[in-house]
Backbone of each chain as ProteinMPNN parsed JSONL, in Angstrom:
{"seq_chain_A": "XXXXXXXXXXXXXXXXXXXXXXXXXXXXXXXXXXXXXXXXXXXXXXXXXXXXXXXXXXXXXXXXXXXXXXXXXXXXXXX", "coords_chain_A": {"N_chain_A": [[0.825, 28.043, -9.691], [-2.112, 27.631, -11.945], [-5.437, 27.46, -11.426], [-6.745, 25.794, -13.822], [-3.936, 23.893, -14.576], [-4.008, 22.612, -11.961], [-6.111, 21.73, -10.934], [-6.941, 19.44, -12.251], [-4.483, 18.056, -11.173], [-5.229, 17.523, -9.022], [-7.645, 16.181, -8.868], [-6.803, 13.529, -10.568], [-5.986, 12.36, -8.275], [-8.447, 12.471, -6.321], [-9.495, 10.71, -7.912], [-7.928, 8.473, -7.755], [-8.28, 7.876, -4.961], [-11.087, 7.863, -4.129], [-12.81, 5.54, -6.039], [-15.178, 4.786, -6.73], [-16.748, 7.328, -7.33], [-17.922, 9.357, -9.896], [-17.965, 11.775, -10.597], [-17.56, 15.282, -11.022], [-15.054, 17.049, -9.981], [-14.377, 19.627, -8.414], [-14.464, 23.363, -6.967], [-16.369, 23.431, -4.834], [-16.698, 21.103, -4.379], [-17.591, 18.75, -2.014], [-16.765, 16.985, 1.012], [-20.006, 15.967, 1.261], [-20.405, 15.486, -1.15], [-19.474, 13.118, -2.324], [-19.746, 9.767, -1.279], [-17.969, 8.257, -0.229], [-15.983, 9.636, 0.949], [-14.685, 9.415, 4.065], [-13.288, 9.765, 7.036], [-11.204, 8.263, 7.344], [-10.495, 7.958, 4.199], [-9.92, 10.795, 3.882], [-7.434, 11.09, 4.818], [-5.775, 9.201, 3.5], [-6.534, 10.732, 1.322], [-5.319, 13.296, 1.777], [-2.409, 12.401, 2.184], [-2.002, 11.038, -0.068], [-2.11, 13.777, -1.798], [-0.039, 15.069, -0.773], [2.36, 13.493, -1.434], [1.919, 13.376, -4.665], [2.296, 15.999, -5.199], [4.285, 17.222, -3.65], [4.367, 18.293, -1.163], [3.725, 19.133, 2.605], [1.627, 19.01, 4.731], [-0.132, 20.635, 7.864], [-1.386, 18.975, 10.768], [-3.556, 20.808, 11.719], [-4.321, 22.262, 9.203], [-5.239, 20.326, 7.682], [-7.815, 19.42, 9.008], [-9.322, 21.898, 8.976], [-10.469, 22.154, 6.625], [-13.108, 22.768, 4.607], [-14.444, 22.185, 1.415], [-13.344, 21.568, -1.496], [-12.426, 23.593, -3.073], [-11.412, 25.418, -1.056], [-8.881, 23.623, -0.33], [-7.577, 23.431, -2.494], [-6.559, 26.447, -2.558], [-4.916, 26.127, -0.017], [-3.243, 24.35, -0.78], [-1.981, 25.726, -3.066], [-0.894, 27.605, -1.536], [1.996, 26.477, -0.844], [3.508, 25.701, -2.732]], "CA_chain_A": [[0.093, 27.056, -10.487], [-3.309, 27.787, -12.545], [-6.698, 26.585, -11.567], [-6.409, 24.702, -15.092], [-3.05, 23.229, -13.887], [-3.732, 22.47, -10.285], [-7.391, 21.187, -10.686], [-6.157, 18.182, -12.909], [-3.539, 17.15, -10.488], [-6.118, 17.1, -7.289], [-8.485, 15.77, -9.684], [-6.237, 12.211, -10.304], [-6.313, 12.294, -6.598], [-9.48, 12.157, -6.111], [-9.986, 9.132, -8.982], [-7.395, 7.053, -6.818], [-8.705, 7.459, -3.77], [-12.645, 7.977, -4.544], [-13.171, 4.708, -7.289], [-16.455, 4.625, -6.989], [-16.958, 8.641, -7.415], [-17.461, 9.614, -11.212], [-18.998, 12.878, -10.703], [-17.167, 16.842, -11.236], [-14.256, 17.57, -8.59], [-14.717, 21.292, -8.082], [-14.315, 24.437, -6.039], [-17.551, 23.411, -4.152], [-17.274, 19.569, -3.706], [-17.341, 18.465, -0.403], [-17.509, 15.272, 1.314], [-21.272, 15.895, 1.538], [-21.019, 14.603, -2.687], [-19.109, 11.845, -2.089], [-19.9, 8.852, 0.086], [-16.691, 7.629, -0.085], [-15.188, 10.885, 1.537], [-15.388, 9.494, 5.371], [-12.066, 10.615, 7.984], [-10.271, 7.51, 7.006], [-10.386, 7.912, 3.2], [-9.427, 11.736, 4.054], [-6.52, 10.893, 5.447], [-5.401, 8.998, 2.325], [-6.465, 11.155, 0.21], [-3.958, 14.138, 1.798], [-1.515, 11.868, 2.151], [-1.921, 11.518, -1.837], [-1.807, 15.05, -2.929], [1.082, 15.546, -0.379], [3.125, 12.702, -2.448], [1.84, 13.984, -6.022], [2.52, 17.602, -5.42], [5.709, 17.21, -2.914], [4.443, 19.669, -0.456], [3.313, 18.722, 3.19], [0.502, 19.61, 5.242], [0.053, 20.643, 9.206], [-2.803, 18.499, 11.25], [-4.842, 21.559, 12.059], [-4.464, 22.72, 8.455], [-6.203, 19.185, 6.979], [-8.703, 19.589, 10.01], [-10.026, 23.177, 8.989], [-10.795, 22.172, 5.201], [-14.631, 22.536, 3.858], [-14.433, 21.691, 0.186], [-11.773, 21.189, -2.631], [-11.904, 25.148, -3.058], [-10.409, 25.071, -0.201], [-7.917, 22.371, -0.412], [-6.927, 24.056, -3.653], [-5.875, 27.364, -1.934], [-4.201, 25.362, 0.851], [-2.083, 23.736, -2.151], [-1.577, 26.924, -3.779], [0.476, 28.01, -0.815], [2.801, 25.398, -0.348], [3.771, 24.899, -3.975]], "C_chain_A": [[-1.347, 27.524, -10.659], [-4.129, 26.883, -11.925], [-6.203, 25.416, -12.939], [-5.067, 23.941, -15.192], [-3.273, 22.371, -12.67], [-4.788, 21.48, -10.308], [-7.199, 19.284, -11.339], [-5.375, 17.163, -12.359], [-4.782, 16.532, -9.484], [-7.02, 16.114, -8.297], [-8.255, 14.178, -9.348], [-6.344, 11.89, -9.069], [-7.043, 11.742, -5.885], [-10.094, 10.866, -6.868], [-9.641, 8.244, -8.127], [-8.54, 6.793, -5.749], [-10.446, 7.039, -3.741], [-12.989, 7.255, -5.483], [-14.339, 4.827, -7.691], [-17.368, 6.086, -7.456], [-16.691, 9.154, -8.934], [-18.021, 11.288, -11.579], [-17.506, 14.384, -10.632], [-16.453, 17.025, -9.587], [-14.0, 19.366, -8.907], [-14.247, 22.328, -6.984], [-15.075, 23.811, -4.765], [-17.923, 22.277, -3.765], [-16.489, 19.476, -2.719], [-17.52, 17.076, -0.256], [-18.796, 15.038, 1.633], [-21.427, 15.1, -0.115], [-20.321, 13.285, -2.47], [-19.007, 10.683, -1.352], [-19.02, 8.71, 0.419], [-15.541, 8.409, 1.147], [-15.361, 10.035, 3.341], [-14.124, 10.169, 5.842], [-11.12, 9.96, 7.339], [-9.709, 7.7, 5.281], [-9.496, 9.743, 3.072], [-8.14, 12.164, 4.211], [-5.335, 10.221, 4.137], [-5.572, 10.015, 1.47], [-5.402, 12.596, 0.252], [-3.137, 13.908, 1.491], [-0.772, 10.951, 0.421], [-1.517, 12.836, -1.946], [-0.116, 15.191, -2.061], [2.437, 14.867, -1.29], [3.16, 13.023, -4.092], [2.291, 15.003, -6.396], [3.956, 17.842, -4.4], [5.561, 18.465, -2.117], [3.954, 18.636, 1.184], [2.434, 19.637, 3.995], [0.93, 19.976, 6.481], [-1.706, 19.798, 9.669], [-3.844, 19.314, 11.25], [-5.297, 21.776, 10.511], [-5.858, 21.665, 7.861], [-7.347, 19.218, 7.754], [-10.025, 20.689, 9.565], [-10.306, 23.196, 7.7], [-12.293, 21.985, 5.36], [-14.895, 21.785, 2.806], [-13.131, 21.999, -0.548], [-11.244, 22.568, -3.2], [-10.666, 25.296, -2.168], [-9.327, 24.675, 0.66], [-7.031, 22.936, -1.28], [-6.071, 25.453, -2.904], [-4.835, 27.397, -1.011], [-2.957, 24.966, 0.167], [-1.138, 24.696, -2.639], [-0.146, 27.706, -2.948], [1.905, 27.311, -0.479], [3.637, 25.218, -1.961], [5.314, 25.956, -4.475]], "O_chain_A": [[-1.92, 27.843, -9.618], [-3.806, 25.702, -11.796], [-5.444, 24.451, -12.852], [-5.122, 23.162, -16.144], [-2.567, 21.373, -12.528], [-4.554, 20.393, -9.779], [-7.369, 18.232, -10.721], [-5.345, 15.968, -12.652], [-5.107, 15.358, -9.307], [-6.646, 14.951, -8.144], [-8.871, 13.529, -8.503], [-6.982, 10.856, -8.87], [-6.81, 10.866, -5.052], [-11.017, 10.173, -6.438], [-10.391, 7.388, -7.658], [-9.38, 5.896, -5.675], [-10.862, 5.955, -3.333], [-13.658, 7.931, -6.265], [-14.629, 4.968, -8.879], [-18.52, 5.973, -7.878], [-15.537, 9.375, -9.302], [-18.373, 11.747, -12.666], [-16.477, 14.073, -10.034], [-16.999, 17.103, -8.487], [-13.326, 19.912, -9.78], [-13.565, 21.859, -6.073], [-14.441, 23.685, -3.718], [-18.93, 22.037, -3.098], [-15.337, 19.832, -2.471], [-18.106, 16.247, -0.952], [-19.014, 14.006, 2.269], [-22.331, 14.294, -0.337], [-21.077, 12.314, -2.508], [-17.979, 10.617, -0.678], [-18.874, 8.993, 1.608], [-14.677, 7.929, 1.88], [-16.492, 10.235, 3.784], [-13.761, 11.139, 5.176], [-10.224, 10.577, 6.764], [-8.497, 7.578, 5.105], [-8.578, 9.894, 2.265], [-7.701, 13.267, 3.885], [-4.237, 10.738, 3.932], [-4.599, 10.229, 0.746], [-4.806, 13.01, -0.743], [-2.566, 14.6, 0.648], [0.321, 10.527, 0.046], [-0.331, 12.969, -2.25], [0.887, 15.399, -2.745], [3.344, 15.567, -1.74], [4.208, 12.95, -4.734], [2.684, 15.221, -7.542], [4.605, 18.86, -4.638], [6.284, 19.455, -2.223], [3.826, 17.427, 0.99], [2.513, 20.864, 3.924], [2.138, 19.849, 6.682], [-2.791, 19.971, 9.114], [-4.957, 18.917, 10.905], [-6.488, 21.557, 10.287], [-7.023, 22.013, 7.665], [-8.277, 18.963, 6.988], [-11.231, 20.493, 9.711], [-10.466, 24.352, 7.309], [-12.728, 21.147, 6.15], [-15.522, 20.741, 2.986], [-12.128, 22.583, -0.137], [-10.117, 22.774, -3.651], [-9.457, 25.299, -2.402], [-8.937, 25.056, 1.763], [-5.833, 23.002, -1.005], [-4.856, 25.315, -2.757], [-3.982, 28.284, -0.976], [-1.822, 25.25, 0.55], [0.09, 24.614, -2.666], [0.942, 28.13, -3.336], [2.765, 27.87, 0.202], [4.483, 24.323, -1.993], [5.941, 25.687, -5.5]]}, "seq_chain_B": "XXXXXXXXXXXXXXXXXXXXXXXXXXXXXXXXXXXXXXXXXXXXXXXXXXXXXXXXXXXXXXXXXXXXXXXXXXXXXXXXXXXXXXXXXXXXXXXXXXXXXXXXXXXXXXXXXXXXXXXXXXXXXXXXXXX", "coords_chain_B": {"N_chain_B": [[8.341, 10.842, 16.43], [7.653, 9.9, 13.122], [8.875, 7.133, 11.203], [10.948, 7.497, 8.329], [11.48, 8.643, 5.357], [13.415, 6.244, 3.402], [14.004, 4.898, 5.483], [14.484, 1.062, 6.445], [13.295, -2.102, 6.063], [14.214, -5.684, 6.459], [13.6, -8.977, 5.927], [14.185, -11.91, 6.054], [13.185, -15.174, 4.641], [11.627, -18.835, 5.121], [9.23, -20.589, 2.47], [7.987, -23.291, 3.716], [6.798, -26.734, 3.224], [5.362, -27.699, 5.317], [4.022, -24.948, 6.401], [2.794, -24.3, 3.49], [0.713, -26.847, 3.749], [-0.786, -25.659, 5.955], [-1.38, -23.261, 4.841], [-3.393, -24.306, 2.781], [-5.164, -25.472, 4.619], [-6.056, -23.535, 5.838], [-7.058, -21.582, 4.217], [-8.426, -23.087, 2.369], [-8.073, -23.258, -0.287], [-7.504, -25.362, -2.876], [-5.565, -25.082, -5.017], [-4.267, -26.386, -8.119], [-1.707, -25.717, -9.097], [-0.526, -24.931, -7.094], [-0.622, -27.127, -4.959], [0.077, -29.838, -6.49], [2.373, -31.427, -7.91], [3.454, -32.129, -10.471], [1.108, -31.428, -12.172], [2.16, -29.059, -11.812], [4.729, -28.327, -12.97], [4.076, -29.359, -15.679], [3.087, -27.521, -17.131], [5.109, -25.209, -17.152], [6.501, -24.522, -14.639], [8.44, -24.991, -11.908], [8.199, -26.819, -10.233], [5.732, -26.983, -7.298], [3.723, -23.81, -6.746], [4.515, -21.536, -4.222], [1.761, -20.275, -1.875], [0.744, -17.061, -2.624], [-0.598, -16.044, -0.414], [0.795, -16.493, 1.749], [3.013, -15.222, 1.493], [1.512, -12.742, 1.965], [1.31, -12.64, 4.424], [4.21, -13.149, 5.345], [4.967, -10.481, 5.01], [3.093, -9.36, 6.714], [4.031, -10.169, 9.162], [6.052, -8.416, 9.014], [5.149, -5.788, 8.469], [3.953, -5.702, 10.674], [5.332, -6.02, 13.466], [7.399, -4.886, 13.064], [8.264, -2.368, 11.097], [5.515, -0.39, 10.572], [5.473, -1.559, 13.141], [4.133, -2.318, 16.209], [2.259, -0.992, 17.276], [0.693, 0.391, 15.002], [-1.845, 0.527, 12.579], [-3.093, -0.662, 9.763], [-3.809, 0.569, 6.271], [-3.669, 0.18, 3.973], [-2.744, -2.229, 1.396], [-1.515, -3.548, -1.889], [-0.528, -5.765, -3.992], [2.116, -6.778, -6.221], [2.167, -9.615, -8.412], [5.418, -11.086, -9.697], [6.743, -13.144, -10.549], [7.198, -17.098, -9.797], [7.654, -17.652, -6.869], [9.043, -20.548, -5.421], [8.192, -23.499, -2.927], [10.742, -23.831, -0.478], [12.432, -22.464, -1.332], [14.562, -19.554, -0.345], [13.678, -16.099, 0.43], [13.811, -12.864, 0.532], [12.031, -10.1, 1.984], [11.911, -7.214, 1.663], [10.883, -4.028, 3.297], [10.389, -0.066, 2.786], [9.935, 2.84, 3.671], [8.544, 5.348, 2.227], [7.104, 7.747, 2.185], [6.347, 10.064, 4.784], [3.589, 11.118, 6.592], [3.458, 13.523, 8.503], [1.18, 14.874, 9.177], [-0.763, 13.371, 8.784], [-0.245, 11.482, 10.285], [0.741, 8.932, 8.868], [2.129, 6.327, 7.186], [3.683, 6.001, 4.388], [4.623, 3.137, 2.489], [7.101, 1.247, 0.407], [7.393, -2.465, -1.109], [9.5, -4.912, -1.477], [9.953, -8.2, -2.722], [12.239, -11.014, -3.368], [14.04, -13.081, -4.458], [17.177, -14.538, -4.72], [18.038, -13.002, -7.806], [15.892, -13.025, -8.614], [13.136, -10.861, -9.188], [10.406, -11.258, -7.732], [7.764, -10.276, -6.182], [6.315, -7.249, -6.077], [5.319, -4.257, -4.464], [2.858, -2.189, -2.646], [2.203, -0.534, 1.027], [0.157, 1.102, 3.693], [0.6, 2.492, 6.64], [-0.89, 3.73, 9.872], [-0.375, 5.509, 12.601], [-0.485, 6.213, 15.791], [-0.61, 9.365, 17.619]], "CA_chain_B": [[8.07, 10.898, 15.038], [7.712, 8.926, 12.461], [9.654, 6.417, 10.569], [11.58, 8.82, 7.965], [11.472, 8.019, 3.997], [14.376, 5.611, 3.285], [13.954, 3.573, 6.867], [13.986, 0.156, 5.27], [13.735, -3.564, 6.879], [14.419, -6.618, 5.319], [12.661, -9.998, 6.102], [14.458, -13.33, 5.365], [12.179, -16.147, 5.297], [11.443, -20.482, 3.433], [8.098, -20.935, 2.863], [8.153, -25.118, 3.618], [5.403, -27.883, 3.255], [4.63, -27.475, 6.794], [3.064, -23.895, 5.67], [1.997, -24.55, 2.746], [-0.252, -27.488, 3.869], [-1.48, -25.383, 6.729], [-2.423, -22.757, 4.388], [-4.178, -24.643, 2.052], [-6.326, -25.875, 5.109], [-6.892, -22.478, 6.666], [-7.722, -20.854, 3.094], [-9.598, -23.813, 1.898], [-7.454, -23.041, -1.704], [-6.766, -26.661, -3.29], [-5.003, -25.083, -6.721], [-3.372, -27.291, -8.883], [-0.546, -25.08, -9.394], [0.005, -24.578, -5.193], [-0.076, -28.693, -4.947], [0.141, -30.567, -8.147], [3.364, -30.829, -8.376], [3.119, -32.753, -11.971], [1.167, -30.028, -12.858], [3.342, -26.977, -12.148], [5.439, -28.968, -14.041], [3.379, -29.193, -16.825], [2.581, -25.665, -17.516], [6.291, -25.102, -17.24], [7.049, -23.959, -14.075], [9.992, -25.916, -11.634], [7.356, -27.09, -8.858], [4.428, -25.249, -7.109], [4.408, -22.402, -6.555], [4.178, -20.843, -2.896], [0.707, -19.367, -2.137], [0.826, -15.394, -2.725], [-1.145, -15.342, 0.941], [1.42, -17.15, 2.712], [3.805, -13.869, 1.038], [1.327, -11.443, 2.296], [1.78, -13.361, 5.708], [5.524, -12.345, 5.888], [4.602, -8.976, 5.033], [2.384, -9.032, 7.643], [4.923, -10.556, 9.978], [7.402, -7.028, 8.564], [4.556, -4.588, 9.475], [3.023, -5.803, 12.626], [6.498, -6.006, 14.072], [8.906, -3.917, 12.819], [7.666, -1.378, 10.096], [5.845, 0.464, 11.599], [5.563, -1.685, 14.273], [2.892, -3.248, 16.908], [1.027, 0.266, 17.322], [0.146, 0.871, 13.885], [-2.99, 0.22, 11.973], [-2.948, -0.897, 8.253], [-4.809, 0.86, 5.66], [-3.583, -0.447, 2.557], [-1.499, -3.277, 0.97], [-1.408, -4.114, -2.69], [1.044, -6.328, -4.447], [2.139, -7.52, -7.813], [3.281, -11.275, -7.985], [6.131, -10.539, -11.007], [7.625, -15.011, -10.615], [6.972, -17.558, -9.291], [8.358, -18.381, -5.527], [8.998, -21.981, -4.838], [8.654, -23.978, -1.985], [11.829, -24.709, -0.15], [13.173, -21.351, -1.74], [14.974, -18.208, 0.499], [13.336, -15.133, -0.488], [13.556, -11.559, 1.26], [11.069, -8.934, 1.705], [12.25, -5.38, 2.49], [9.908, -3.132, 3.035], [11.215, 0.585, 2.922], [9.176, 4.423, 3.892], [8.728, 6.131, 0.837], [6.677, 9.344, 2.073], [5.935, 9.88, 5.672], [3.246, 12.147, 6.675], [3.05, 13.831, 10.034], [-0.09, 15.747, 9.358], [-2.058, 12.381, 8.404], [0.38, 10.478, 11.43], [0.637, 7.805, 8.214], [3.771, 6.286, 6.492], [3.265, 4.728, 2.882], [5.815, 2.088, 1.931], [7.265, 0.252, -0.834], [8.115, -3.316, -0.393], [9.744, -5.798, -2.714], [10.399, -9.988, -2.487], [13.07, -11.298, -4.072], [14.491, -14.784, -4.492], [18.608, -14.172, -5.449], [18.38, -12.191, -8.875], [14.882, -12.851, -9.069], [12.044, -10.271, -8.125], [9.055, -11.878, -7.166], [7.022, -9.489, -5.981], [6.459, -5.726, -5.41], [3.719, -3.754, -3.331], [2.84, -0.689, -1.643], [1.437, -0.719, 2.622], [0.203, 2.256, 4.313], [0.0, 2.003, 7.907], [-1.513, 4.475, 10.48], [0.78, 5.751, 13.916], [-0.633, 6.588, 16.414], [-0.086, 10.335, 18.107]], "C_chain_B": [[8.359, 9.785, 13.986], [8.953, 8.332, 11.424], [9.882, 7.153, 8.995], [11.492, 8.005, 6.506], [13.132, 7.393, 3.493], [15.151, 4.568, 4.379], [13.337, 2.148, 5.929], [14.131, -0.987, 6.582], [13.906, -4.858, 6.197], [14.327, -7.937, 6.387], [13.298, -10.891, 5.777], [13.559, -14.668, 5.8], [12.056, -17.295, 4.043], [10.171, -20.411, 3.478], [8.11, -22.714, 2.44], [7.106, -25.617, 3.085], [4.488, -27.217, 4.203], [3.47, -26.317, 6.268], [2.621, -23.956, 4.759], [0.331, -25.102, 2.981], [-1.025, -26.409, 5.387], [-2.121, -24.372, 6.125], [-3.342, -23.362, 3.446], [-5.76, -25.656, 2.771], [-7.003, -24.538, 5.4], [-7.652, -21.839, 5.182], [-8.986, -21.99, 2.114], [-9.254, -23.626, 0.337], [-6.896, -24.094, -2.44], [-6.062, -26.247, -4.831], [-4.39, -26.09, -7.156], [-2.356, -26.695, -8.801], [0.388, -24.779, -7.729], [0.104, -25.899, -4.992], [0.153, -29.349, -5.729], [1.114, -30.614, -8.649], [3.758, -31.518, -10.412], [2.905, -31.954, -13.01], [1.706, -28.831, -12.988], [4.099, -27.344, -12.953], [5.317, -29.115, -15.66], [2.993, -28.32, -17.431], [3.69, -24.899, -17.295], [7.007, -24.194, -15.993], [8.045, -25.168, -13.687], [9.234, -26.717, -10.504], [6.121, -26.166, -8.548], [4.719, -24.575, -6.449], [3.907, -22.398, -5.326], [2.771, -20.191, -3.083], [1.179, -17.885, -1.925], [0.366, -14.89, -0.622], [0.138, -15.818, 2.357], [2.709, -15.657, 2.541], [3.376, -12.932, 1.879], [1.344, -11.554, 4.01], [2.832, -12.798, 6.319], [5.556, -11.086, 5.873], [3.818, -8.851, 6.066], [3.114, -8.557, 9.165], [6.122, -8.847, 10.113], [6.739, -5.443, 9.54], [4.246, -4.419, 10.951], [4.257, -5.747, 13.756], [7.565, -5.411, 13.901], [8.644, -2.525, 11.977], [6.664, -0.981, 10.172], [6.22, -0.069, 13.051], [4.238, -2.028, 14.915], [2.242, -2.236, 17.2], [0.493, 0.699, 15.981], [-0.807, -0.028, 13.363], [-2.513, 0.479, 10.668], [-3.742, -0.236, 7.455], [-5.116, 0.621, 4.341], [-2.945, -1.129, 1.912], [-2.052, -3.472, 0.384], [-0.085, -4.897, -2.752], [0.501, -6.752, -5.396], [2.786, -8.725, -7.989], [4.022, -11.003, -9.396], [6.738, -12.508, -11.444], [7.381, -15.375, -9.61], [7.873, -17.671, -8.027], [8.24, -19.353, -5.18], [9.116, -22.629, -3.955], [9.945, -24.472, -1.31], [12.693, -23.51, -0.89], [13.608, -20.149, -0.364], [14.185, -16.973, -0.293], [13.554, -13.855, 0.896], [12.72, -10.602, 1.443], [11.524, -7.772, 2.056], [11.285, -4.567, 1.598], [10.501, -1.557, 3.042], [10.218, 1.81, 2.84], [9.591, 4.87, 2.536], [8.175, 7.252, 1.227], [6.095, 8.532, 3.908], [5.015, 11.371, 6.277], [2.867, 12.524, 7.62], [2.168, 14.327, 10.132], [-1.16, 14.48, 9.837], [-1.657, 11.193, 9.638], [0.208, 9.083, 10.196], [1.938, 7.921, 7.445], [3.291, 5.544, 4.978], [4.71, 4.262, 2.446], [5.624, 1.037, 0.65], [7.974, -0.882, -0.274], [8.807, -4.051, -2.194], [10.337, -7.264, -2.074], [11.113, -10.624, -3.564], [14.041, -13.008, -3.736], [16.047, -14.806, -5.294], [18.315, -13.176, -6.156], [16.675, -12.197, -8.878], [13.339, -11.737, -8.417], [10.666, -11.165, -8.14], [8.045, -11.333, -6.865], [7.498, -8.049, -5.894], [4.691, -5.6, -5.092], [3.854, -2.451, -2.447], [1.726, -1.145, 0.142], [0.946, 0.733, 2.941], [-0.502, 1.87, 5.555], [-0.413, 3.612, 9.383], [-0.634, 4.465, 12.127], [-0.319, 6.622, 14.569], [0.091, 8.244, 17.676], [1.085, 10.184, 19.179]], "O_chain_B": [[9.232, 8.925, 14.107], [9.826, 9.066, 10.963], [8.812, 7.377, 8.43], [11.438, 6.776, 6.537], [13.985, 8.243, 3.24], [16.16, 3.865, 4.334], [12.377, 2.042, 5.165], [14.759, -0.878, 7.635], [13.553, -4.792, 5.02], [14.886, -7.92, 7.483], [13.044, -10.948, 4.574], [13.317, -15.067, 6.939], [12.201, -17.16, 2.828], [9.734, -20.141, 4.597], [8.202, -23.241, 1.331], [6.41, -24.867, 2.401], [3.456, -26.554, 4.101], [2.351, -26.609, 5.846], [1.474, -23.541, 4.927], [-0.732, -24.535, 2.728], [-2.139, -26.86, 5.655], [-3.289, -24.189, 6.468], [-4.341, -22.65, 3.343], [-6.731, -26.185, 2.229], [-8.213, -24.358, 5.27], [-8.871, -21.671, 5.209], [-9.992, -21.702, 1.466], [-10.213, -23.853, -0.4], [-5.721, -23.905, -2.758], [-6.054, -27.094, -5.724], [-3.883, -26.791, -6.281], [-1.662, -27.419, -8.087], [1.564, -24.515, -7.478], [1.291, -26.105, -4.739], [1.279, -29.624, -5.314], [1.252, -30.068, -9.744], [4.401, -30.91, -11.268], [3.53, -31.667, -14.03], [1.742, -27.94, -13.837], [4.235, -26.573, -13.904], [6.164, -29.016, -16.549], [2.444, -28.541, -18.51], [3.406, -23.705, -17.201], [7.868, -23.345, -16.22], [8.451, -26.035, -14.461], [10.018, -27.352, -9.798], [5.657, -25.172, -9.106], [5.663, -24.509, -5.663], [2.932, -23.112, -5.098], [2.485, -19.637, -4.144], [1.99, -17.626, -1.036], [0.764, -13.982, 0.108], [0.185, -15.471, 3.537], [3.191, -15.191, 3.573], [4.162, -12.254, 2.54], [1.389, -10.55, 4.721], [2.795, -12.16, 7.371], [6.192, -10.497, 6.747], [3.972, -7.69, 6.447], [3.037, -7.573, 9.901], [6.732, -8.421, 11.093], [7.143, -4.651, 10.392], [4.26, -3.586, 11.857], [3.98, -5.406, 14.906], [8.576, -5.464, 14.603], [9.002, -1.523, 12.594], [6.39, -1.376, 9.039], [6.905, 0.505, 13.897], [3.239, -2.031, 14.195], [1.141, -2.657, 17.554], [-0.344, 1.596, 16.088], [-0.718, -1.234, 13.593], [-1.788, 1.416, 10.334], [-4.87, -0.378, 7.928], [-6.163, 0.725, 3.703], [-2.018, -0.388, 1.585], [-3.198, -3.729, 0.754], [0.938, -4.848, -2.069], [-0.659, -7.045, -5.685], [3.978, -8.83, -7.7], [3.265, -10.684, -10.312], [7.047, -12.877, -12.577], [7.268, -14.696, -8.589], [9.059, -17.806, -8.328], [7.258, -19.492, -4.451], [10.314, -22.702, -3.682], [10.253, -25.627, -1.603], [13.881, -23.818, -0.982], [12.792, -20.026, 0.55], [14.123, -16.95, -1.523], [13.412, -14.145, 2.084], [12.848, -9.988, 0.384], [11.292, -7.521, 3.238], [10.977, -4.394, 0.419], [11.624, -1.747, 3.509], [9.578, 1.801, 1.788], [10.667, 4.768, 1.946], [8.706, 8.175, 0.609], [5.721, 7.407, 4.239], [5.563, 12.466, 6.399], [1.796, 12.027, 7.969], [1.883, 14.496, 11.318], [-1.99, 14.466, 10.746], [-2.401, 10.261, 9.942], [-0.481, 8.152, 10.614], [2.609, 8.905, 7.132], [2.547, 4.574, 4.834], [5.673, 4.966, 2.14], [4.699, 0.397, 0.15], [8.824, -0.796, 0.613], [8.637, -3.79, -3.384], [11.06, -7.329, -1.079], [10.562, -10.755, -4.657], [14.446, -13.63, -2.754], [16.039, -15.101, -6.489], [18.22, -12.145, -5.491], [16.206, -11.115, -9.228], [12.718, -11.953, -7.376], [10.287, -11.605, -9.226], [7.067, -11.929, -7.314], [8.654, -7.67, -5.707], [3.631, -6.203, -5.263], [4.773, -1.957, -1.794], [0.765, -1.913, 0.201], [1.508, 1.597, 2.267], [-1.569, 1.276, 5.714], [0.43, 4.504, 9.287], [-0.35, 3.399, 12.672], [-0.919, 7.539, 14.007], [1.09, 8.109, 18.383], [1.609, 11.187, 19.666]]}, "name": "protein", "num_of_chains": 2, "seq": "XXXXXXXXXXXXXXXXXXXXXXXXXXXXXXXXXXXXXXXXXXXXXXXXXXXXXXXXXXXXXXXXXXXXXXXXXXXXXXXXXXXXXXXXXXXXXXXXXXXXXXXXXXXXXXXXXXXXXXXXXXXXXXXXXXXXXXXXXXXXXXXXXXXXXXXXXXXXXXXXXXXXXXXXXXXXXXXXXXXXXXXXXXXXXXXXXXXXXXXXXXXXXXXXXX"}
């Protein structure tokens, strides 16, 4: 799956879970741009892409994420 | 491990007077359409209608005790009221795992309330398990 495929899905993702967040989901956003981002909302918001994209995660894996670059590559393998 | 996608439970329950009038003290909610029975009448329903909170009640009653169960933490419950539920009616709730995720230790479920043929509600829960 393409950046220009992939980014779109996580994207919706991020609308659900993040309402209040109208700003550019990216390589480089972190939960430092989004208030909304805390552990709990994190937790949802895996537990989204894992349901959207039909792949599943490992604890450490969701643990050792930085930003949505990152998340994306994570995705990438699983798909 | 957790409760597996297609683990379902199912809820039979009346909502009476008795409850009614006790929620309409604890919520402080006097609708016309929840007592009035004249008026539900008048706006063409068959009686009044059950409050929606006294619904999310039995759902409560589904999670906290059985689905996931008395160790889990809630993190999200919508619902859609689709018809009315009438006092002095049977209705069911089954709730049922739709995705369970061992990374996030969280289950998200679909429920639905139903009165014979009629649906009544639907709604999604997501509740939090402990390691």
């Amino acid at each position: 799956m393409t950046d220009e495929e992939l980014y779109p899905r996580l994207t919706e993702c991020f609308r659900a879970i993040f309402d209040e967040y109208e700003g550019e989901v990216g390589p480089r956003t972190s939960a430092a741009d989004i208030e909304q981002w805390d552990s709990l909302a994190n937790v949802q918001l895996m537990v989204m892409i894992e349901q959207e994209l039909g792949i599943r995660f490992d604890t450490e894996e969701i643990a050792s994420l930085n930003n949505v670059g990152e998340l994306a590559e994570l995705v990438r393998t699983k798909l | 491990m957790l409760p597996q996608p297609g683990h379902a439970y199912e809820h039979r329950f009346v909502i009476d007077q008795a409850m009614m009038d006790a929620f309409a003290q604890m919520s402080d909610d006097h609708s016309a359409i929840h007592q009035d029975e004249d008026y539900a009448k008048s706006v063409g329903y068959d009686g009044v209608i059950a409050y929606g909170g006294i619904m999310m009640a039995q759902l409560s009653h589904v999670v906290g005790n059985h689905l996931p169960g008395d160790k889990g933490v809630s993190m999200h419950w919508s619902i859609d009221y689709r018809a009315p539920l009438y006092v002095g009616e049977e209705a069911v709730l089954r709730l049922e795992v739709a995705h369970a995720s061992e990374a996030a230790r969280m289950i998200s479920c679909k429920f639905t309330i139903a009165a014979g043929d009629r649906l009544i509600a639907t709604g999604k829960t997501q509740s939090l398990l402990p390691a």
